[in-house]
PAVEXMAR-578887 format. One line per field, with one value per residue: residue number from 1; x, y, z of N, C-alpha, C in turn; chain. Coordinates in steps of 0.1 Angstrom, whole numbers, plus 5000, padded with zeros to 4 digits. Example, Ala and Ser with C-alpha at 12.3 -4.5 7.8 and 13.67 -1.06 7.14 Angstrom:
2
pos = 1_2
n_X = 5132_5128
n_Y = 4943_4978
n_Z = 5078_5071
ca_X = 5123_5137
ca_Y = 4955_4989
ca_Z = 5078_5071
c_X = 5132_5129
c_Y = 4967_5000
c_Z = 5078_5079
unit = A_A
END
This chain:
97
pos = 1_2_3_4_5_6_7_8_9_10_11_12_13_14_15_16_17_18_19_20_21_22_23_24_25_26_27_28_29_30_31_32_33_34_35_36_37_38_39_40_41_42_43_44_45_46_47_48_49_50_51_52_53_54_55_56_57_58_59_60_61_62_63_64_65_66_67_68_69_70_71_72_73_74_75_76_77_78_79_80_81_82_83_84_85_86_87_88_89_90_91_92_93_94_95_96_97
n_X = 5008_5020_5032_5014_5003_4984_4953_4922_4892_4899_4892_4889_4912_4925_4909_4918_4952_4969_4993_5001_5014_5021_5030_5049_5058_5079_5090_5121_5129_5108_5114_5137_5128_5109_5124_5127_5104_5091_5114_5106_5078_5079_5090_5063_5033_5009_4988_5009_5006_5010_5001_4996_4994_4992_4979_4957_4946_4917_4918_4940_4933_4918_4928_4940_4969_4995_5018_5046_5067_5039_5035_5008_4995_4970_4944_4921_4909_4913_4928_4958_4985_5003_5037_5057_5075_5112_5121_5148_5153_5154_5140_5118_5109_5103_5084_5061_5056
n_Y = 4988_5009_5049_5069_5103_5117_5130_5129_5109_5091_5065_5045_5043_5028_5003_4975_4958_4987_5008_5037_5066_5092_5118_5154_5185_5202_5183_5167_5136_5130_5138_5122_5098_5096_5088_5058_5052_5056_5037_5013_5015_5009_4983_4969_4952_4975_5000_5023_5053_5089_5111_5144_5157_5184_5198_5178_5175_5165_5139_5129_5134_5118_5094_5092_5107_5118_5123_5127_5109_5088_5054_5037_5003_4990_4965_4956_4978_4981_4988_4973_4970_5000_5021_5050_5074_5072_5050_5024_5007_4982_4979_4987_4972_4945_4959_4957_4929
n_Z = 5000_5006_5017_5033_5034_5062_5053_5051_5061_5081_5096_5072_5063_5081_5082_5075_5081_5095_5100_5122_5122_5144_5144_5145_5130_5145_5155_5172_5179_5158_5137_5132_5134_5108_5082_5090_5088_5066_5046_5060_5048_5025_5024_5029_5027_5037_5051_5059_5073_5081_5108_5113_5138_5145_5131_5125_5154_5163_5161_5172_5197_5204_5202_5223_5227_5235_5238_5212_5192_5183_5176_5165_5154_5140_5135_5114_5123_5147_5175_5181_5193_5209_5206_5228_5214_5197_5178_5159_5135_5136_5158_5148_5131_5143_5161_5142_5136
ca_X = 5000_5025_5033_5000_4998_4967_4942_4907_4888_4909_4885_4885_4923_4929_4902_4922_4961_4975_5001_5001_5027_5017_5037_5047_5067_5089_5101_5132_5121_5099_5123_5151_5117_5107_5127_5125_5089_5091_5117_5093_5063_5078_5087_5052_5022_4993_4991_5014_4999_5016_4989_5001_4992_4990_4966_4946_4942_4907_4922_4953_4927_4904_4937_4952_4981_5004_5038_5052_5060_5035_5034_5000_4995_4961_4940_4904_4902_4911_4942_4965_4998_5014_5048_5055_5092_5121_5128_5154_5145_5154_5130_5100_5103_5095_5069_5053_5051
ca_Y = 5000_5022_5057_5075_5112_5117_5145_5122_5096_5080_5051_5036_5039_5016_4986_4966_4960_4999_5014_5052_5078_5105_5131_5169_5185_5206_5172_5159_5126_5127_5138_5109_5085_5094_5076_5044_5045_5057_5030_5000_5011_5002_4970_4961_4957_4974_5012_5034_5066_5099_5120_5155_5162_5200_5196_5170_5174_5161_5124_5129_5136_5102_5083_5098_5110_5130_5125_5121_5105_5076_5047_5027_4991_4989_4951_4951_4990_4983_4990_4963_4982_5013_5025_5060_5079_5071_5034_5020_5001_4970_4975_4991_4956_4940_4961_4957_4912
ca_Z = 5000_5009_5030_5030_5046_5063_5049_5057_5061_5092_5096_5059_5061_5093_5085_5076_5090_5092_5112_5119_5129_5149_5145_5144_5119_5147_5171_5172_5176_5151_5122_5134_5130_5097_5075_5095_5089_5053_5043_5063_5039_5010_5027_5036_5021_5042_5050_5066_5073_5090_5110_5119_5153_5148_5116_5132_5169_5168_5159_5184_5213_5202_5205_5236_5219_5252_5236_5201_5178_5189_5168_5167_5150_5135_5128_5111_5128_5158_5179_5185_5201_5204_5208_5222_5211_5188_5173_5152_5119_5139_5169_5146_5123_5156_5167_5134_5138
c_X = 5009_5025_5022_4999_4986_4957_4930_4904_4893_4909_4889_4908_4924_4917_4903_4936_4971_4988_5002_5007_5025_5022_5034_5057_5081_5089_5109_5132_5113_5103_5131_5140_5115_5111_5128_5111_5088_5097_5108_5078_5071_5086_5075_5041_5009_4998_4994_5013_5005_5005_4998_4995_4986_4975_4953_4940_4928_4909_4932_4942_4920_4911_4942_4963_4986_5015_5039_5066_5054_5034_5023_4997_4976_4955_4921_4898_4904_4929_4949_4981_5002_5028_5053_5072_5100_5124_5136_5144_5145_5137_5119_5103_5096_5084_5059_5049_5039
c_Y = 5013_5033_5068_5091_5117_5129_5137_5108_5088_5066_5037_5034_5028_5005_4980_4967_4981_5003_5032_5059_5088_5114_5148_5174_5194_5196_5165_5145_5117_5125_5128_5098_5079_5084_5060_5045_5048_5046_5014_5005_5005_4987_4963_4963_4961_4990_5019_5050_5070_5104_5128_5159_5176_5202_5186_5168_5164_5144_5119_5128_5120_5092_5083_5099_5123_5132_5120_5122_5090_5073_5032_5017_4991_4972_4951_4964_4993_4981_4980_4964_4993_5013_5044_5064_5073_5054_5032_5015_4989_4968_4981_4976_4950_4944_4959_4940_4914
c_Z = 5000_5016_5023_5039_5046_5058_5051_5052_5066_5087_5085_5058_5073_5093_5081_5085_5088_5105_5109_5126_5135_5150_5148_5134_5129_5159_5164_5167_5161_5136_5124_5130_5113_5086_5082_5090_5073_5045_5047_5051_5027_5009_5027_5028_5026_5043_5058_5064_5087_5091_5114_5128_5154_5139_5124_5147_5176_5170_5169_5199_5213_5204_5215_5233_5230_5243_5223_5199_5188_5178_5173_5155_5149_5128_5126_5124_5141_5163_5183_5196_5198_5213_5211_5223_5201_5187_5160_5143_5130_5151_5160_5137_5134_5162_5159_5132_5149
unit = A_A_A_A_A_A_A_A_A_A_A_A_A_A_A_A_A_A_A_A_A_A_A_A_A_A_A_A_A_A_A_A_A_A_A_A_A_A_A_A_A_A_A_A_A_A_A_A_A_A_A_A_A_A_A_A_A_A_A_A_A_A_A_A_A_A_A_A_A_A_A_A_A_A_A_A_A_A_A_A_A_A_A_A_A_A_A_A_A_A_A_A_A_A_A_A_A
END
């Protein structure tokens, strides 16, 4: 599917397996992330989608989103784990089994 940035329609993107990036465009964190999560989509085939925190607030509050960059795991719409702060390639492959 590939890396998807969010502009709408959350829902229809996460019903099936999705993972989504919660970001900001000014954290730390968030920039050292990016390409780890950009090179895993075009590993994988389901949909990685960046939401911008600032732009979207109303989707950050629905998720409890305190600290970024969080990283939630999506199955059939529904949450399956999150991760919140900076991960290598090695430990996001892992969070993503």
């Amino acid at each position: 599917m590939g890396l998807i940035h969010y502009e709408n329609d959350f829902s229809s993107l996460i019903k099936d397996k999705a993972v989504v990036d919660f970001y900001a465009t000014w954290c730390g964190p968030c920039k050292m992330f990016g390409p780890v999560f950009e090179d895993a989509s075009k590993e994988n085939d389901f949909n990685f989608i960046k939401l911008d925190v600032d732009k979207y607030s109303d989707i950050a509050r629905e998720y409890g989103i305190m600290s970024i960059p969080t990283i939630i795991l999506f199955e059939n719409g529904k949450e399956v784990k999150r991760f919140t702060g900076f991960m290598n390639k090695e430990e996001f492959v892992k969070f993503l089994k």
